[in-house]
N, C-alpha and C positions, 0 to 999 in steps of 0.2 A: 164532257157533256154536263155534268152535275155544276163545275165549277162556274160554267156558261149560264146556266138554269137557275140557279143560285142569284150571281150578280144581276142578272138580268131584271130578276124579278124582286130585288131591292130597293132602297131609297134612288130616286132619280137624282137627289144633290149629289150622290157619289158620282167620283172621276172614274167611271166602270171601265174605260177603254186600260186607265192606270192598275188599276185592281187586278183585271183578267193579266198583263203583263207579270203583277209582281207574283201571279202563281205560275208563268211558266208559259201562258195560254195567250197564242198574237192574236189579237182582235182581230185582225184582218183576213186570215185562213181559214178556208173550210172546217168544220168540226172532223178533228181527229179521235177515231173509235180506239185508238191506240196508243194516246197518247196520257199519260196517270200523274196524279200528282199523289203524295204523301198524304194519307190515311188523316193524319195529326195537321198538318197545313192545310187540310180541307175541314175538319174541325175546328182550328182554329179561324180561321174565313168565316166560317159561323157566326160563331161570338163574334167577331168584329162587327159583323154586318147587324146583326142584331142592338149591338151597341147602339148603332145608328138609327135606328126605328123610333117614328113617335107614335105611344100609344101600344096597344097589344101589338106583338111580334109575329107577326103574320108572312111574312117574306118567304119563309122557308116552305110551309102550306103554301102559297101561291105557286111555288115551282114543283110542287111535287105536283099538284094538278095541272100543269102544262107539260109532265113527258106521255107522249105518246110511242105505240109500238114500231112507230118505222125508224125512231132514234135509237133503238137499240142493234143496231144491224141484224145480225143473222138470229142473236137470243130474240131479237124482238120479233122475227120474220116467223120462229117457229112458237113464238107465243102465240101472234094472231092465227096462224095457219090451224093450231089445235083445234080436235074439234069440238070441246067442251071449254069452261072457263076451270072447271074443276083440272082438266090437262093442261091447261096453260099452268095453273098454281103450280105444278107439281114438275111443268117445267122450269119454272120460274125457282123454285127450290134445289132441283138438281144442276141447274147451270148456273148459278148466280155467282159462282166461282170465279168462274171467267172475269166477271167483271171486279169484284172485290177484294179476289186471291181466297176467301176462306168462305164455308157454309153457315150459313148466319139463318138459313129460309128451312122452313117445315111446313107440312100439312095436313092438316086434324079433321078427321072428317066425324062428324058426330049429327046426331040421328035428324034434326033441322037446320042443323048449320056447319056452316066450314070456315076452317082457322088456317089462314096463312099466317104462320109467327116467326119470329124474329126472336134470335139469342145475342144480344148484344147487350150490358150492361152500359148506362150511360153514366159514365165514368166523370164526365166534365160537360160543360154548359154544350160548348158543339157536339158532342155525342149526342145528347136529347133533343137537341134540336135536327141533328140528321136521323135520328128515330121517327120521331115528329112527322120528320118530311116522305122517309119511306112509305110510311100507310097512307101519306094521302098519293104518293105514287100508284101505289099499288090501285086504290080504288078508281086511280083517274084510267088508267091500263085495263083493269077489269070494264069500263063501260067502252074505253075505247075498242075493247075486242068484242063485246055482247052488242053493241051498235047504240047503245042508250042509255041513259042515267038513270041510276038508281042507288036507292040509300044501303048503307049496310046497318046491321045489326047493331053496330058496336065499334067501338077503337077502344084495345085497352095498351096501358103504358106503365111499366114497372115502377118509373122515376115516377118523383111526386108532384104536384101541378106547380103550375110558375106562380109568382105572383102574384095577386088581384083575380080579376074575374076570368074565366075559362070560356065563357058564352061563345067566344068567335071559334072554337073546336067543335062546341056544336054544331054551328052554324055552319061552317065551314065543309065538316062529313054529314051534316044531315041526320043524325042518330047520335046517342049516347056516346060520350067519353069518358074512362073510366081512367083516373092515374091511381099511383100507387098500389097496381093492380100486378096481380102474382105472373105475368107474361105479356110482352108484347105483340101485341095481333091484331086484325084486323077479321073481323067475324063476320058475314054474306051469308045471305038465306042459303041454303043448301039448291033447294028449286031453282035457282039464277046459276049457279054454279053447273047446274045441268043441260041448264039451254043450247043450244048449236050455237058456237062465236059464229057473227059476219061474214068471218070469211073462212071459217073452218074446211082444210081439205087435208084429208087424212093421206094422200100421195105426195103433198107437198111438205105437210109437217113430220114426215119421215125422212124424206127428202135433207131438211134441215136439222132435224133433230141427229143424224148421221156425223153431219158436219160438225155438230157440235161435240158428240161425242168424241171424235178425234181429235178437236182441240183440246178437251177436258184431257184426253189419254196422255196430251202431247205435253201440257201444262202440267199434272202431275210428274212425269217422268222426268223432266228437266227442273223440275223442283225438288230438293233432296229432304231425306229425312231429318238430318241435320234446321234443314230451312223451318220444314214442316211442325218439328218438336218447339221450336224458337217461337215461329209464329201463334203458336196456344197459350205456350208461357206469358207470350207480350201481350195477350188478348185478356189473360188473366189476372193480370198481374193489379190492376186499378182496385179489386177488390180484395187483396193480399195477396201474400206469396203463396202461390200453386201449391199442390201434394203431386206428388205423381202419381199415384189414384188414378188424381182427378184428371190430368194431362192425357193420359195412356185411355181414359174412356172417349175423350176427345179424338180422341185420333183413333178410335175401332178398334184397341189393342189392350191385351188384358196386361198388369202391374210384370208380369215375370215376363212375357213377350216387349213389351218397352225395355225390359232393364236387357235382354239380351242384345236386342238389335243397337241399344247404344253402345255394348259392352263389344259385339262384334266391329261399331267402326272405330273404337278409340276412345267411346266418350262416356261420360257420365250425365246423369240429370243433371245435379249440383253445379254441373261446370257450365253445363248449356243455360239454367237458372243465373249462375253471374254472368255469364255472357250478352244474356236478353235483358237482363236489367241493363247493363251498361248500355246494350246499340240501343234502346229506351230511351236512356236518359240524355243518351248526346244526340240524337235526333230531338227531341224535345227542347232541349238546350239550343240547339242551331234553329230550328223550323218554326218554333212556338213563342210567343209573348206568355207564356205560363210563368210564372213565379218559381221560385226554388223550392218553398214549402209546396206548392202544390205539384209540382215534378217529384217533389220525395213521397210523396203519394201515391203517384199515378205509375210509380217504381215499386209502389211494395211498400214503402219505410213510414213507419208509424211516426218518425221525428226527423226533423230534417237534419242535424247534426251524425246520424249514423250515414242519412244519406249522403253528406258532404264525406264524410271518413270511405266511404265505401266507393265513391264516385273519385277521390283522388289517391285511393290504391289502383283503381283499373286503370284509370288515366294519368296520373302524375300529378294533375293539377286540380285543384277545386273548382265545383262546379261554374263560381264566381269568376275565375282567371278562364275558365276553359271558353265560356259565352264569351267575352270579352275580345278573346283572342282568334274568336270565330269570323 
């Protein structure tokens, strides 16, 4: 859906039928709720698309205000069904797994206003700009379940502003934009957060929120711990290499409860730590136009010759022969 929403609402000189192909996605098929592309392939789609823009880079904003709650199947069925917008937020933070694989959404409620926020550091140019894009989702989904528009409080964004003028972020949420700001969130009057949604019905949003929880049951357990430790490591890793501390808080688990359940299947941190750099850096190598300096980055490595030594002990070959021969 995002990949649809995205090209869609880009420059018209692009071959968009070509574009949606070379992610995987046939122009010609119904939208599939199931059907995912690579984390890193959808960042990189980003950038490209932005590349293309003349003038402020607006594209991304344009699609996050075109998704509505009936594109989300059943998360979105029990969004609108909630019967506040403040229960929607809070759905929207509990399930947003499903769609992303990891929890990214929180919800801050303080004493005039509420914080839907977002923990994702924007690591490379398509990360900020899928940042970017979530909060103007989010506010286009909060009016489309309260039945009407209105302004939020605020957008704040960790990364620091692009370019030139900012004006069209204003203009765009209608309120203040803050970059370089300690969290990313998106802040609504608390009173609007309280209203009745549309179509709030508390029979029906139990109803679905059921359904979702057994998918969440069903998605956890067929995801291992193994998977789960990997996936925080590679979520972290852009901003240096992890502690396990810091991993084990991630994952709801104190430092001595992490080190036993790895120690109980076989594993170590250390080992799962090379592990996740490596399946990192050969996806990056295969899926992304990134550069090798900025792959030894977005791996952890301060200098890209450690990464090249580190990247052709796990693999045999240098980063250089590995892409080539991709």
């Amino acid at each position: 859906m995002f990949v649809r929403k995205v090209i869609a609402a880009a420059s018209d000189s692009l071959n968009k039928p070509l574009l949606l192909r070379e992610m995987g996605v046939d122009p010609d098929t119904p939208l599939d709720f199931d059907l995912l592309v690579s984390e890193e392939g959808y960042y990189d789609l980003l950038q490209r698309l932005a590349e293309t823009e003349a003038g402020p880079v607006e594209f991304h904003l344009r699609a996050g205000a075109s998704m509505r709650c009936d594109e989300y199947g059943v998360l979105g069925l029990a969004w609108k069904s909630a019967p506040t917008l403040l229960e929607s937020f809070r759905r929207a933070a509990r399930y947003a797994e499903l769609i992303n694989g990891t929890r990214l959404y929180s919800v801050h409620e303080q004493e005039e206003t509420v914080l839907i926020a977002m923990d994702r550091e924007a690591r490379s140019p398509g990360v900020r700009l899928s940042n970017e894009a979530a909060m103007a989702s989010f506010l286009a989904l909060a009016q489309d379940s309260v039945g009407r528009a209105f302004a939020p409080l605020a957008v704040h964004y960790r990364h620091d502003p692009p370019p030139g003028s900012t004006s069209h972020y204003q203009q765009h949420f209608g309120c203040p934009v803050h970059f370089s700001s300690q969290f990313n969130a998106l802040a609504v009057p608390k009173t609007v957060t309280l209203e009745p949604n549309r179509l709030g019905d508390t029979a029906m949003s139990r109803f679905f929120e059921a359904q979702l929880d057994h998918k969440l049951a069903t998605l956890q357990r067929d995801i291992s711990f193994e998977q789960r430790v990997q996936s925080q490591i590679s979520a972290a890793l852009p901003t240096g290499v992890p502690k396990k501390a810091e991993i084990a808080r991630k994952l709801g688990l104190s430092d001595r409860t992490l080190n036993r359940r790895l120690a109980d299947e076989g594993m170590s941190f250390q080992g799962l730590l090379e592990k996740s750099r490596s399946a990192l850096a050969s996806g990056l190598l295969e899926q992304s136009h990134y550069s090798l300096a900025e792959i030894a980055f977005l791996t952890g490595f301060s200098e890209q010759s450690a990464f090249t030594r580190a990247f052709k002990r796990w693999n045999g070959l240098t980063p250089q022969a590995y892409r080539q021969n991709d």
